[in-house]
Each structure stands twice: as structure tokens, then as C-alpha cells.
mmCIF file as Biopython writes it, N, C-alpha, C and O atoms, coordinates in Angstrom:
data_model
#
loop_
_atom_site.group_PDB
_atom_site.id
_atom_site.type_symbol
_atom_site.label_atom_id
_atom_site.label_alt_id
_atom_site.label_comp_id
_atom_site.label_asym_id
_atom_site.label_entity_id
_atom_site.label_seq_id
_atom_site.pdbx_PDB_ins_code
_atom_site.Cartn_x
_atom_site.Cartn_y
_atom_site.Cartn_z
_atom_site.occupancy
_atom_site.B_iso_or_equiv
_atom_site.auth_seq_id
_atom_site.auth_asym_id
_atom_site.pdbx_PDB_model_num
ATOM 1   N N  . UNK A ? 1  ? 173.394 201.505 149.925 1.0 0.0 1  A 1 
ATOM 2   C CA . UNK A ? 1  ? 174.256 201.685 151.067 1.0 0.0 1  A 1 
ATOM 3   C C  . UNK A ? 1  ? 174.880 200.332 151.423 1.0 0.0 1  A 1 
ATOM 4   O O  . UNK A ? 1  ? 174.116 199.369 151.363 1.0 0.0 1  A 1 
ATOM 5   N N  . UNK A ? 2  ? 176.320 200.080 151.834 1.0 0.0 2  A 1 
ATOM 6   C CA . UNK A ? 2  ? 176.796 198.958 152.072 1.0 0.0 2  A 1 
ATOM 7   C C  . UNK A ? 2  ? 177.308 198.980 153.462 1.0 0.0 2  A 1 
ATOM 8   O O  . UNK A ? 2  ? 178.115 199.732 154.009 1.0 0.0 2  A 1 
ATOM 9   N N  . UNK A ? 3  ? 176.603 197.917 153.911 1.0 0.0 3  A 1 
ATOM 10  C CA . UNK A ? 3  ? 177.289 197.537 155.073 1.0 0.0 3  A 1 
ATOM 11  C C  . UNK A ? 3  ? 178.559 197.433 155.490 1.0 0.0 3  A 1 
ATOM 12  O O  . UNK A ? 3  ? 179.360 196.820 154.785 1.0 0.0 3  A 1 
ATOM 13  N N  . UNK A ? 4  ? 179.072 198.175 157.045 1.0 0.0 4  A 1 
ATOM 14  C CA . UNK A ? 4  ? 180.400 198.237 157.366 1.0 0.0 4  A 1 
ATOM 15  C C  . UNK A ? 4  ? 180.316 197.378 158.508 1.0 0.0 4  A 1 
ATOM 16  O O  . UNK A ? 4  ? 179.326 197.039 159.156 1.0 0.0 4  A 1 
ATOM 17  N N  . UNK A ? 5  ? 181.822 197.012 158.676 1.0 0.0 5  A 1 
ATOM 18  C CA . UNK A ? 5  ? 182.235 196.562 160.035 1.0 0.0 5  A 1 
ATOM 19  C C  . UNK A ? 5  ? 183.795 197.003 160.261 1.0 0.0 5  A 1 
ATOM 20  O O  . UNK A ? 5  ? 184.648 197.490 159.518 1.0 0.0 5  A 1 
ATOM 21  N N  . UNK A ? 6  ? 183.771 196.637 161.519 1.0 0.0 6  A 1 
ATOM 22  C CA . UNK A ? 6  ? 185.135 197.172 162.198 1.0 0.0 6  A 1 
ATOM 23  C C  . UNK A ? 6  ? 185.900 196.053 162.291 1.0 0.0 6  A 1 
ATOM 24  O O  . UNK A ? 6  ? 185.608 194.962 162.780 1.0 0.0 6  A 1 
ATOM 25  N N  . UNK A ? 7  ? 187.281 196.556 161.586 1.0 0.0 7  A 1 
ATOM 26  C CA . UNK A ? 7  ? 188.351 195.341 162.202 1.0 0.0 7  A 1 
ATOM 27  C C  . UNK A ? 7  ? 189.229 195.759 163.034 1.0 0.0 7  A 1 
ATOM 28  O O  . UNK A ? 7  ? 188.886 196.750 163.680 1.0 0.0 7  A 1 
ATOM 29  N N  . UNK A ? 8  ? 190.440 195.260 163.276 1.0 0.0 8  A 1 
ATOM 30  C CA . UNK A ? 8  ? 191.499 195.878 164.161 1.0 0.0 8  A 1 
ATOM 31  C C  . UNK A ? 8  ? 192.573 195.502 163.004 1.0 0.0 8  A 1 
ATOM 32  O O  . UNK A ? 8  ? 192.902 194.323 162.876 1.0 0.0 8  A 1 
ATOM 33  N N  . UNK A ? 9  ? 193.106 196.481 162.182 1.0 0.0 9  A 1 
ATOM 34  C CA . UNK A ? 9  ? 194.478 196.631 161.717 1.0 0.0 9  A 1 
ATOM 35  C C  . UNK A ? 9  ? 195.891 196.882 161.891 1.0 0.0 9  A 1 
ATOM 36  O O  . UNK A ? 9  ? 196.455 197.969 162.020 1.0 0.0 9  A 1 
ATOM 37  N N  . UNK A ? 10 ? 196.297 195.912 161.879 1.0 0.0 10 A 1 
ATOM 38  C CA . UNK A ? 10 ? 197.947 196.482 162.240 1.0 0.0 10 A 1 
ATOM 39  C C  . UNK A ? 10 ? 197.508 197.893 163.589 1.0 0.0 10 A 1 
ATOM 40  O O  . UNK A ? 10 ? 197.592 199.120 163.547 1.0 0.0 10 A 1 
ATOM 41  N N  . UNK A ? 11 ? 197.163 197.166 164.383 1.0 0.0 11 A 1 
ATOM 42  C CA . UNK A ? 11 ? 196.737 197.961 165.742 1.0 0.0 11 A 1 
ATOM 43  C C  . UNK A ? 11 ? 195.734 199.152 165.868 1.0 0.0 11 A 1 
ATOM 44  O O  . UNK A ? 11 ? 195.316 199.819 166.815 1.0 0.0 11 A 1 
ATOM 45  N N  . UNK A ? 12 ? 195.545 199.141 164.667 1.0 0.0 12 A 1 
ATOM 46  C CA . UNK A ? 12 ? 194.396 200.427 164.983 1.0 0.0 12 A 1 
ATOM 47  C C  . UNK A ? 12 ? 192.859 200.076 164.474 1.0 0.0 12 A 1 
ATOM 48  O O  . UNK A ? 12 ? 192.918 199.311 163.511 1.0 0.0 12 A 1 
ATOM 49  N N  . UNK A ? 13 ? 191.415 200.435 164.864 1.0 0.0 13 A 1 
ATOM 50  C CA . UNK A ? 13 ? 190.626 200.532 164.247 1.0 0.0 13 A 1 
ATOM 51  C C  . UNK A ? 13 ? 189.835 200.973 163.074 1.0 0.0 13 A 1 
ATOM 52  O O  . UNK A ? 13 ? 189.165 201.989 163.263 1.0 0.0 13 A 1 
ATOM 53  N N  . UNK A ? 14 ? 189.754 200.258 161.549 1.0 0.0 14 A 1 
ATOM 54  C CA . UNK A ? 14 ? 188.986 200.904 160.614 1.0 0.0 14 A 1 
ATOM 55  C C  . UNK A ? 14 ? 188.201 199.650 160.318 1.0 0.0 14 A 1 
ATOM 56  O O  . UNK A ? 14 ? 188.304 198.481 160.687 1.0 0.0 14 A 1 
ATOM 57  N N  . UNK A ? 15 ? 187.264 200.401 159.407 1.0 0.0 15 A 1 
ATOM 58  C CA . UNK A ? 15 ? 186.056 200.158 158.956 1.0 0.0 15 A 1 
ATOM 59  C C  . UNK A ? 15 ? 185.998 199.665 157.322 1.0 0.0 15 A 1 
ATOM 60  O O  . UNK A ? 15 ? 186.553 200.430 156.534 1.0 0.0 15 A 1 
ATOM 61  N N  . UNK A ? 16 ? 185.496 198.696 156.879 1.0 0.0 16 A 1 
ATOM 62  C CA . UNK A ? 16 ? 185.890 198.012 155.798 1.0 0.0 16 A 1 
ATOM 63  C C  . UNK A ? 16 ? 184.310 197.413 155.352 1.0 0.0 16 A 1 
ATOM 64  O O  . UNK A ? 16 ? 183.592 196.821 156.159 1.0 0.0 16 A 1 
ATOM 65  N N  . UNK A ? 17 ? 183.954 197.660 154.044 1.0 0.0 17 A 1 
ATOM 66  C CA . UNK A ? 17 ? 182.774 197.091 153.555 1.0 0.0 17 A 1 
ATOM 67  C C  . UNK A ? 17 ? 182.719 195.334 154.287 1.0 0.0 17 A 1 
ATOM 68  O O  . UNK A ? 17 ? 183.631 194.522 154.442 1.0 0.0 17 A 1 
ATOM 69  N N  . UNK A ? 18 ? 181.119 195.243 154.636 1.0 0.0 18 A 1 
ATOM 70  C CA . UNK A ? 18 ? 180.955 193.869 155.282 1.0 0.0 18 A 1 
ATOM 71  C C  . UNK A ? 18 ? 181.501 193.095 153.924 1.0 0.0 18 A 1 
ATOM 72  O O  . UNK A ? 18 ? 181.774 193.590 152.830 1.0 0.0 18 A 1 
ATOM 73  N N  . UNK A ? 19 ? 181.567 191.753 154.346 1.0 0.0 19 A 1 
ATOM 74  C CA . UNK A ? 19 ? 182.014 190.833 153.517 1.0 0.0 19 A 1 
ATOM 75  C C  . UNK A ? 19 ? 182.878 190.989 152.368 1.0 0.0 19 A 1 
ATOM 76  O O  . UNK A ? 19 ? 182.653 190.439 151.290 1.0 0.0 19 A 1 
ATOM 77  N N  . UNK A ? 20 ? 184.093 191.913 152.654 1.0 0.0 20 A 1 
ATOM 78  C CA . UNK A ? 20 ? 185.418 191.999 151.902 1.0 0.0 20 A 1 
ATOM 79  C C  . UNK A ? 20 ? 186.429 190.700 152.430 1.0 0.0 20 A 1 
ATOM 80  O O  . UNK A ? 20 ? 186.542 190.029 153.455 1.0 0.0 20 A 1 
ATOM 81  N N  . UNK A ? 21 ? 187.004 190.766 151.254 1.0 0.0 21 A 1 
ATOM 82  C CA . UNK A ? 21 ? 188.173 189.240 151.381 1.0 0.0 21 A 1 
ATOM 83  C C  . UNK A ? 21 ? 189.185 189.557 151.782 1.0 0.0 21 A 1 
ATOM 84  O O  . UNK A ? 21 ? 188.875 190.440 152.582 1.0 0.0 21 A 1 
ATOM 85  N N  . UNK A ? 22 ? 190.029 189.484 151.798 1.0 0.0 22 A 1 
ATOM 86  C CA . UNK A ? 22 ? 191.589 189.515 152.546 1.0 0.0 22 A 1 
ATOM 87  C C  . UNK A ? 22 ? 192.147 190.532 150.807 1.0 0.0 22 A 1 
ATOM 88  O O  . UNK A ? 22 ? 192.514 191.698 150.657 1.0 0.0 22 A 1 
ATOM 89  N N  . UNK A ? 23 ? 191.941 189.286 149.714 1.0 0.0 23 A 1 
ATOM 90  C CA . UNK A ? 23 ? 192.860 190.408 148.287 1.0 0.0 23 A 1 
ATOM 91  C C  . UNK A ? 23 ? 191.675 191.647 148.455 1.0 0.0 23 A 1 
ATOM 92  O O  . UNK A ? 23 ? 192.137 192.703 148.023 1.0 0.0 23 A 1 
ATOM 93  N N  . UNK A ? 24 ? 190.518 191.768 148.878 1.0 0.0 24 A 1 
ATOM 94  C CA . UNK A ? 24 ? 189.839 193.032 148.537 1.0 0.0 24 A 1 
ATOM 95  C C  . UNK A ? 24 ? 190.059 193.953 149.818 1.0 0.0 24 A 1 
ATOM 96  O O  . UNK A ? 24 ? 189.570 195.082 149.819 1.0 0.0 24 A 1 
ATOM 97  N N  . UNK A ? 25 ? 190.840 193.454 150.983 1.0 0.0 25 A 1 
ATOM 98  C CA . UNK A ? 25 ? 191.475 194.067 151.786 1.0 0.0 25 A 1 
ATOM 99  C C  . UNK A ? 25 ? 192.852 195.236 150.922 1.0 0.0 25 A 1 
ATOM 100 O O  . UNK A ? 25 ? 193.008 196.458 150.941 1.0 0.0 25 A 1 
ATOM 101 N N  . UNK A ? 26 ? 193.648 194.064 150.225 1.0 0.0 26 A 1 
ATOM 102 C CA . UNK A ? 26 ? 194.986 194.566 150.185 1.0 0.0 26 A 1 
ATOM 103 C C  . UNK A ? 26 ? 194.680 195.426 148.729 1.0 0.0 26 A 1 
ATOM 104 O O  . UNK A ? 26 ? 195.538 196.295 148.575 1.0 0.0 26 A 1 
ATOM 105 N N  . UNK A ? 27 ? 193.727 195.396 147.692 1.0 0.0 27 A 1 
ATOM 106 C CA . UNK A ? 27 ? 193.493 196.173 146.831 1.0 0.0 27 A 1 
ATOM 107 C C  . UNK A ? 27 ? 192.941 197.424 147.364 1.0 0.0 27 A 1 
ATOM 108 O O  . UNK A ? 27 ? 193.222 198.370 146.628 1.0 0.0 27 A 1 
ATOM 109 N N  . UNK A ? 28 ? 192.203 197.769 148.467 1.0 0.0 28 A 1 
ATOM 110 C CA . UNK A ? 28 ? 191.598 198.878 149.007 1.0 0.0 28 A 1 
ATOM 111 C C  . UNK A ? 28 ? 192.229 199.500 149.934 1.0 0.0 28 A 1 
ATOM 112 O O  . UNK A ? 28 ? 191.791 200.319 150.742 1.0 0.0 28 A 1 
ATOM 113 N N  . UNK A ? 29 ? 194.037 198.796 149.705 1.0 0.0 29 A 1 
ATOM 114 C CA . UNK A ? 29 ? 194.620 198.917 150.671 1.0 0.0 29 A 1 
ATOM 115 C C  . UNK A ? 29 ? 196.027 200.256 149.754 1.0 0.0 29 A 1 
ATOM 116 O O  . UNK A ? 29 ? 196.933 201.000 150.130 1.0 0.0 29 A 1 
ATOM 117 N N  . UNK A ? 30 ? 195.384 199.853 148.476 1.0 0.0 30 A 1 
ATOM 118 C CA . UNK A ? 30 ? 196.440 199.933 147.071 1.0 0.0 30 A 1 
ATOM 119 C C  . UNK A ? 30 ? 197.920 199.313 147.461 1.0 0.0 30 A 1 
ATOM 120 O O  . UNK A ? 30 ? 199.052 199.723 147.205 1.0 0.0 30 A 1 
ATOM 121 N N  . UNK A ? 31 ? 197.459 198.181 148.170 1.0 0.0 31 A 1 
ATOM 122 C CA . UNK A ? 31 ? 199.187 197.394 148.492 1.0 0.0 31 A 1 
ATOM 123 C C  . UNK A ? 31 ? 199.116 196.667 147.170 1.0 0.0 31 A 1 
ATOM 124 O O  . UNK A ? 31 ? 198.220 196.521 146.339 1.0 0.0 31 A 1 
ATOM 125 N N  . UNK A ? 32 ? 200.568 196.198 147.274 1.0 0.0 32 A 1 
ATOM 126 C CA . UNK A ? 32 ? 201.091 195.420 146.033 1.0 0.0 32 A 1 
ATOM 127 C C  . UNK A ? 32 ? 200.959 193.824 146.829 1.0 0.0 32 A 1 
ATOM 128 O O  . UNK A ? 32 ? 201.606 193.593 147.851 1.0 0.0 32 A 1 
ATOM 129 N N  . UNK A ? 33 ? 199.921 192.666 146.125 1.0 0.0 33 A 1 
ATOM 130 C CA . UNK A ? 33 ? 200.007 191.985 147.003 1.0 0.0 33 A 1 
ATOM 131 C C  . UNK A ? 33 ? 201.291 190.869 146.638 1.0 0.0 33 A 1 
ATOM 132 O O  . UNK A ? 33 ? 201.403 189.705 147.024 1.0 0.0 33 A 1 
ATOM 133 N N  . UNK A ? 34 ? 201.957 191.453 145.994 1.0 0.0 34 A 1 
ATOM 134 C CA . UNK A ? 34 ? 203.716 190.083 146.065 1.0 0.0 34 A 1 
ATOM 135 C C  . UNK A ? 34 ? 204.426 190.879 147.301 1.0 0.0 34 A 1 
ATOM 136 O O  . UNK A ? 34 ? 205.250 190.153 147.858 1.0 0.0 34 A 1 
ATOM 137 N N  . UNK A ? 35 ? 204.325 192.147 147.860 1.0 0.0 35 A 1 
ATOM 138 C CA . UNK A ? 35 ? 205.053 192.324 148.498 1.0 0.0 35 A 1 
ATOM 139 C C  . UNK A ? 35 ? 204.622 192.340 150.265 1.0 0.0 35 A 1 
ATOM 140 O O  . UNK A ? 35 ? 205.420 192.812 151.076 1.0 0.0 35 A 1 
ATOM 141 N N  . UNK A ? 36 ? 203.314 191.782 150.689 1.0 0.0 36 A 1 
ATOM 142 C CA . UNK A ? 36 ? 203.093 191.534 151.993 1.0 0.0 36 A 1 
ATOM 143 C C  . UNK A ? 36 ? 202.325 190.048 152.200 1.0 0.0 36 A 1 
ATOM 144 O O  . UNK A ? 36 ? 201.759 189.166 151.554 1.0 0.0 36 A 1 
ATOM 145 N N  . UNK A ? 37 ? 202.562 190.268 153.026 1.0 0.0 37 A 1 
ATOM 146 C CA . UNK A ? 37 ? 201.563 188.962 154.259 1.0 0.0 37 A 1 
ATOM 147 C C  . UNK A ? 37 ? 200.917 189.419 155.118 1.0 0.0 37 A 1 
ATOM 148 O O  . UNK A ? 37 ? 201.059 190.452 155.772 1.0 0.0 37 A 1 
ATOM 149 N N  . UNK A ? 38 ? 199.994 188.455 155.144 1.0 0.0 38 A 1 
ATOM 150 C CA . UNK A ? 38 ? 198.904 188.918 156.085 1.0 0.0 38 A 1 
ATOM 151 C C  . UNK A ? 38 ? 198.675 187.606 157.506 1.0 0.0 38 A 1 
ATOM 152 O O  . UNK A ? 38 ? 198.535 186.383 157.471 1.0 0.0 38 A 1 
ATOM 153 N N  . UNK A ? 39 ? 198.715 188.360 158.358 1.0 0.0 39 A 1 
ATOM 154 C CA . UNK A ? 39 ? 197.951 187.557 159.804 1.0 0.0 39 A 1 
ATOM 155 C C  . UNK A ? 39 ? 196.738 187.843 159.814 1.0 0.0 39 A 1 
ATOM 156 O O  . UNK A ? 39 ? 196.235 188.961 159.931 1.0 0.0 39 A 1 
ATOM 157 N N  . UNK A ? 40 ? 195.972 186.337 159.628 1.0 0.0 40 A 1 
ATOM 158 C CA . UNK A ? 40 ? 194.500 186.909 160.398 1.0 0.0 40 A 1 
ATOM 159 C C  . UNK A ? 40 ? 194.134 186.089 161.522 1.0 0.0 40 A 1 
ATOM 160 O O  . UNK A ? 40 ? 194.192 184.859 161.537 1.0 0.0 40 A 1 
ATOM 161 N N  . UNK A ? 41 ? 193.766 186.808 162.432 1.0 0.0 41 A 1 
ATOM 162 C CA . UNK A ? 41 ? 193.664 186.400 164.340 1.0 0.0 41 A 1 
ATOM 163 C C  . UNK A ? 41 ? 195.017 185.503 164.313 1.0 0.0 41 A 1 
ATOM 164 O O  . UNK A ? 41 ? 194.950 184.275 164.348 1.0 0.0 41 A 1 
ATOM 165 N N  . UNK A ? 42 ? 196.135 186.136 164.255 1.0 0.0 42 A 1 
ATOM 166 C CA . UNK A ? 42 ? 197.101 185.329 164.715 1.0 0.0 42 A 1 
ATOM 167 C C  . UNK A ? 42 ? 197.556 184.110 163.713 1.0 0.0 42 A 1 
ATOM 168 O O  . UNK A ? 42 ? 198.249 183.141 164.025 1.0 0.0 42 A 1 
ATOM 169 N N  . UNK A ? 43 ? 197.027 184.387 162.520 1.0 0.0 43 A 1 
ATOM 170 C CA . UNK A ? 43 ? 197.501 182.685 161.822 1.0 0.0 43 A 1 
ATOM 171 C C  . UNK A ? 43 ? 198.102 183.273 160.511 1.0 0.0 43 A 1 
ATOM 172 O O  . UNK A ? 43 ? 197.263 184.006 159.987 1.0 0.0 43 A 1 
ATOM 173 N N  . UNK A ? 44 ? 198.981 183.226 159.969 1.0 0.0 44 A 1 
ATOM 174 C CA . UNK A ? 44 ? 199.066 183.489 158.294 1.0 0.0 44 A 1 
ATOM 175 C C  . UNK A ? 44 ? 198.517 182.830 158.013 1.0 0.0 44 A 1 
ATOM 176 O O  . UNK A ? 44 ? 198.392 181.642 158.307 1.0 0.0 44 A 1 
ATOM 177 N N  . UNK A ? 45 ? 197.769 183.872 156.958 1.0 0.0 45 A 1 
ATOM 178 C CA . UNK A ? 45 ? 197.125 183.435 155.532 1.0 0.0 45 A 1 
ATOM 179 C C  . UNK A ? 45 ? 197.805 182.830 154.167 1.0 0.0 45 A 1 
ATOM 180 O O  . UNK A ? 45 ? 198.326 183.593 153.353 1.0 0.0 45 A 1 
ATOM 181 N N  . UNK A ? 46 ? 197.776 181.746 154.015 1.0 0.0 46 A 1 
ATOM 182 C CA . UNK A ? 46 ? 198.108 181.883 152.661 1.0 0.0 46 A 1 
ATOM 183 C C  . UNK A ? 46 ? 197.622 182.737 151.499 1.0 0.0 46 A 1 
ATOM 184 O O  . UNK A ? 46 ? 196.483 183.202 151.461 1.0 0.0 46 A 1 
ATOM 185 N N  . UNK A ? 47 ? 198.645 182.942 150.446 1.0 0.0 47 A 1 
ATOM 186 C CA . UNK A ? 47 ? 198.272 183.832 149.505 1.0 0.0 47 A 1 
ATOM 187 C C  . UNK A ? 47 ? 197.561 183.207 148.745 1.0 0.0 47 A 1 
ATOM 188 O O  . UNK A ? 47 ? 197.342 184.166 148.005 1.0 0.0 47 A 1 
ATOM 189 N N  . UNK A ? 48 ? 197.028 182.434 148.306 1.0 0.0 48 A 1 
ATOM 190 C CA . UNK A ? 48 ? 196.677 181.335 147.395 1.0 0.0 48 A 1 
ATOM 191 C C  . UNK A ? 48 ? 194.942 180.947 147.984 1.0 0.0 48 A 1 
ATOM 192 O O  . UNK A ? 48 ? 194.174 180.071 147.587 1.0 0.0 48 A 1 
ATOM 193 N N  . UNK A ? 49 ? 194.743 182.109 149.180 1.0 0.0 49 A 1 
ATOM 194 C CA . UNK A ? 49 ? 193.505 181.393 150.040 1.0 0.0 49 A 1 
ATOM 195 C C  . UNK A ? 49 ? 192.882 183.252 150.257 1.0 0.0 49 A 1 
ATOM 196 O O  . UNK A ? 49 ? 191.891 183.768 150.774 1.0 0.0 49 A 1 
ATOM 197 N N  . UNK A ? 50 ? 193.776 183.620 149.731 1.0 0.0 50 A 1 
ATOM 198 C CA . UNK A ? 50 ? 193.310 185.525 149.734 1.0 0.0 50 A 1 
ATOM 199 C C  . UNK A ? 50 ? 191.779 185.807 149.229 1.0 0.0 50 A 1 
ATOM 200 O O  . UNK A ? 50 ? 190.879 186.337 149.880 1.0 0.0 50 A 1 
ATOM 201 N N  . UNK A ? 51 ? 191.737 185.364 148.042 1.0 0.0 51 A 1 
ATOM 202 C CA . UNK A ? 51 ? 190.710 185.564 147.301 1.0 0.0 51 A 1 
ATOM 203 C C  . UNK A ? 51 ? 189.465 185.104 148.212 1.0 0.0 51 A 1 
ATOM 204 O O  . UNK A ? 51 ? 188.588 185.924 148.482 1.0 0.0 51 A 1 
ATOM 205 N N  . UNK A ? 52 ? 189.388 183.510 148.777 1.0 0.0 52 A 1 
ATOM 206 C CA . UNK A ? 52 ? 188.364 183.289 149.363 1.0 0.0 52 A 1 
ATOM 207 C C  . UNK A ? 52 ? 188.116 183.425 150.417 1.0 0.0 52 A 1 
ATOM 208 O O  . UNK A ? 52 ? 186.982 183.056 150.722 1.0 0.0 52 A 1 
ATOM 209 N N  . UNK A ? 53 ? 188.970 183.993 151.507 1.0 0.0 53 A 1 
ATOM 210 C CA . UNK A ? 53 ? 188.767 184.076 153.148 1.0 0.0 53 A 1 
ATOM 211 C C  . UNK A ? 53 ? 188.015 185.531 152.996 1.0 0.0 53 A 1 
ATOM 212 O O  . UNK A ? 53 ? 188.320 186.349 152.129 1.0 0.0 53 A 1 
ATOM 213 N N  . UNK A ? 54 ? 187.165 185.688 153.807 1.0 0.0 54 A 1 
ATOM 214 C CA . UNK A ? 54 ? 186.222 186.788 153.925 1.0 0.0 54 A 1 
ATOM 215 C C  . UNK A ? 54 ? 186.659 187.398 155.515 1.0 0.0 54 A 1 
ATOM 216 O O  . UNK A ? 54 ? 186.649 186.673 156.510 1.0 0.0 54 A 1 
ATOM 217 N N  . UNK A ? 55 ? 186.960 188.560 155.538 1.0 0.0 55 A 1 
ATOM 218 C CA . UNK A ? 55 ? 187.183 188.955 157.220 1.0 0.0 55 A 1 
ATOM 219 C C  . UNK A ? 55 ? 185.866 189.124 157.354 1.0 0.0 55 A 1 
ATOM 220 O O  . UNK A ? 55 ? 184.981 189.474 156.574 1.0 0.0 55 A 1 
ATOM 221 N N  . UNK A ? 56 ? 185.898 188.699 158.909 1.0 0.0 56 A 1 
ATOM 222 C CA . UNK A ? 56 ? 185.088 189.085 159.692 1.0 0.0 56 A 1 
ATOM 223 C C  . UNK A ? 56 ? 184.635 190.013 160.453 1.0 0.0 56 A 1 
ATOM 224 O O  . UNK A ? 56 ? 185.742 190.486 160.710 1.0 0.0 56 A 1 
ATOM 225 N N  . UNK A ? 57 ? 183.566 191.001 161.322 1.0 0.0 57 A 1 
ATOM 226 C CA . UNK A ? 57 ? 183.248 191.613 161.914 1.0 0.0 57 A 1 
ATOM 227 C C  . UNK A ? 57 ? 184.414 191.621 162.984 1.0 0.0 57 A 1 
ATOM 228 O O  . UNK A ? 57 ? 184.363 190.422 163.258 1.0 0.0 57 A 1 
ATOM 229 N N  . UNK A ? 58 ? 185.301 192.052 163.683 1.0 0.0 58 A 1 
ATOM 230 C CA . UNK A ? 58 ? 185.955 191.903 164.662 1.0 0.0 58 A 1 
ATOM 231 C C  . UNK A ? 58 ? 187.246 191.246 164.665 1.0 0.0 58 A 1 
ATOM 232 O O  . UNK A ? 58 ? 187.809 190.823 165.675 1.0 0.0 58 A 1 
ATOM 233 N N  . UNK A ? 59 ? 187.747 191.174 163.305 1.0 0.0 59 A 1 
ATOM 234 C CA . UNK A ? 59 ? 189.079 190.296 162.950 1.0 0.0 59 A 1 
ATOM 235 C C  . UNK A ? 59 ? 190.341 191.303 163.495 1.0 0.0 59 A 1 
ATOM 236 O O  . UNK A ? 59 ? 190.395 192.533 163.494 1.0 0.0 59 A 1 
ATOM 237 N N  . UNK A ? 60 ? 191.212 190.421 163.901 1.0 0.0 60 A 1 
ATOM 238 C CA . UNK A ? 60 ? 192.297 191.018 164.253 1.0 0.0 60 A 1 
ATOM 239 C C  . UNK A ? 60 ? 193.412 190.869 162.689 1.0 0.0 60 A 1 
ATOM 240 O O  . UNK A ? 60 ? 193.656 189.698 162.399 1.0 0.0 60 A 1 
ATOM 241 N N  . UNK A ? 61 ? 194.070 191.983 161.712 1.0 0.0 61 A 1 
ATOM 242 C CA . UNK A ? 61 ? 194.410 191.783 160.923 1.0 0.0 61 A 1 
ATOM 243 C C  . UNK A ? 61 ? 195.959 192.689 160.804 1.0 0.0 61 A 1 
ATOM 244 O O  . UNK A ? 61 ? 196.205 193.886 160.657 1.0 0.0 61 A 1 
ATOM 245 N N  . UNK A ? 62 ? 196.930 191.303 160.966 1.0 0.0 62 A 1 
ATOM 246 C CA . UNK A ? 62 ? 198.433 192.502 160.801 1.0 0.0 62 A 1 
ATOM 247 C C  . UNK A ? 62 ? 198.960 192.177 159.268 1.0 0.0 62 A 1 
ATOM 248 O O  . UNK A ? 62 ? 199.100 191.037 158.824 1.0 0.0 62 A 1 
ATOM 249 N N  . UNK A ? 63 ? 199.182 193.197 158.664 1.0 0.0 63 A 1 
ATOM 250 C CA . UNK A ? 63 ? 199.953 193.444 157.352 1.0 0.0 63 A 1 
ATOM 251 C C  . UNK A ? 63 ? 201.363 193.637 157.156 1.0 0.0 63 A 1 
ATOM 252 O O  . UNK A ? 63 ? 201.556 194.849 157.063 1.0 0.0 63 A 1 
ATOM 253 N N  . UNK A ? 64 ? 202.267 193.094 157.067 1.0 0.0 64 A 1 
ATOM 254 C CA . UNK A ? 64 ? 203.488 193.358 156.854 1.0 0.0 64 A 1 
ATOM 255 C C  . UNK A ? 64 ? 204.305 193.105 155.447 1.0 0.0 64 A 1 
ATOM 256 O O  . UNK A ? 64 ? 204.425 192.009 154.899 1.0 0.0 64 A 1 
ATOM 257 N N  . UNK A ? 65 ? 204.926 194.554 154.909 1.0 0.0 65 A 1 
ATOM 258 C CA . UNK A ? 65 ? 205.414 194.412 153.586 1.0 0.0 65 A 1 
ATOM 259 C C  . UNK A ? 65 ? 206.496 194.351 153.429 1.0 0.0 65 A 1 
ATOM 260 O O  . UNK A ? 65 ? 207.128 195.200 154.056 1.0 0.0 65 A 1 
ATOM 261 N N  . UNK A ? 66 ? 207.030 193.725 152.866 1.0 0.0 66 A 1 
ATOM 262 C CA . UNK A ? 66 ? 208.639 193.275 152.312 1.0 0.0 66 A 1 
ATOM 263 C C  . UNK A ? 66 ? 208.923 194.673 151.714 1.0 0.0 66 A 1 
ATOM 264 O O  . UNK A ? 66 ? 208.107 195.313 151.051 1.0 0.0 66 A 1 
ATOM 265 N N  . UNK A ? 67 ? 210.196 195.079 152.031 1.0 0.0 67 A 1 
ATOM 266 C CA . UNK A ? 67 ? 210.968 195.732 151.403 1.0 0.0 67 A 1 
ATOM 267 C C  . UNK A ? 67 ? 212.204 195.445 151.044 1.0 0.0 67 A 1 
ATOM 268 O O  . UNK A ? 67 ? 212.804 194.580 151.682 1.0 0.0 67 A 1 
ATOM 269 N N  . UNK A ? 68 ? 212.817 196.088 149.984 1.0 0.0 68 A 1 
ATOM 270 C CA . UNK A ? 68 ? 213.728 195.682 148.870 1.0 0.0 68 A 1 
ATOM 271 C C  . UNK A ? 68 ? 214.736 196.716 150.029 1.0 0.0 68 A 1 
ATOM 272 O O  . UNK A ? 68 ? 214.514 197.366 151.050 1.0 0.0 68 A 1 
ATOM 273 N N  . UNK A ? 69 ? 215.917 196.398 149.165 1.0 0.0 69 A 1 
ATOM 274 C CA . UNK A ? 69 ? 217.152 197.348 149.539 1.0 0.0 69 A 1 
ATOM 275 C C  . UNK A ? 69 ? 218.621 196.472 150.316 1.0 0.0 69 A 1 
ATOM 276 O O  . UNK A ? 69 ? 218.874 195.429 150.918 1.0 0.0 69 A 1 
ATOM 277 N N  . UNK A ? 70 ? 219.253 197.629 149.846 1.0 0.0 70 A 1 
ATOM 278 C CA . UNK A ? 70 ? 220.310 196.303 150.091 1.0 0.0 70 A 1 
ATOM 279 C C  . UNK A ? 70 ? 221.661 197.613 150.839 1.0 0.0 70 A 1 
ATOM 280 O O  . UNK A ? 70 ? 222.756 197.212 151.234 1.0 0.0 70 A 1 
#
């Protein structure tokens, strides 16, 4: 059994295996990660820092994806 915690996503509450990373956010997210950014508590993340930042119990996390179109 794996431990959960609650974050706050792009305004709403879900539940995410404890000690997932930000890329194991956006893979469980099936986002494409060239096409978003992520805020965590208010700060962008670099993409380059995905792999090792671990959310936390209570993280505030907004996702926003680029879209194409012209």
C-alpha cells in the first residue's frame, strides 16, 4: 500500500502517491512535459529541477499548458 497525500491543483484537491516529483506529477498527469509549466507555492519551477523537487504534503501546484494555433 502506498502512501497518499493531498495537494491543491490548479485549484482543486487531489491525492498523489507520497513522495512523487513534479516530472512524476506531469507523467501521471499524461501531460506532455515541453508543453507546460509548473508553479509550486507560487514560484516556477524550472524544468531542468522537475526530476528532483519532490511535492509536498500540502503543496499548492498550478499547471499551465502552451497551446499551438495560430
Amino acid at each position: 500500500m502506498t502512501d497518499e497525500m493531498q495537494i491543491r491543483l490548479n485549484g482543486d484537491m487531489r491525492s498523489f502517491a507520497a513522495g512523487t516529483t513534479l516530472y512524476g506529477l506531469i507523467q501521471a498527469l499524461n501531460l506532455e512535459p515541453e508543453r507546460v509549466a509548473i508553479e509550486l507555492n507560487r514560484l516556477i519551477v524550472r524544468r531542468d529541477s522537475w526530476r528532483d523537487t519532490v511535492v509536498e504534503a500540502g503543496a499548492e501546484i498550478e499547471i499551465v499548458m502552451f497551446v499551438g494555433g495560430g
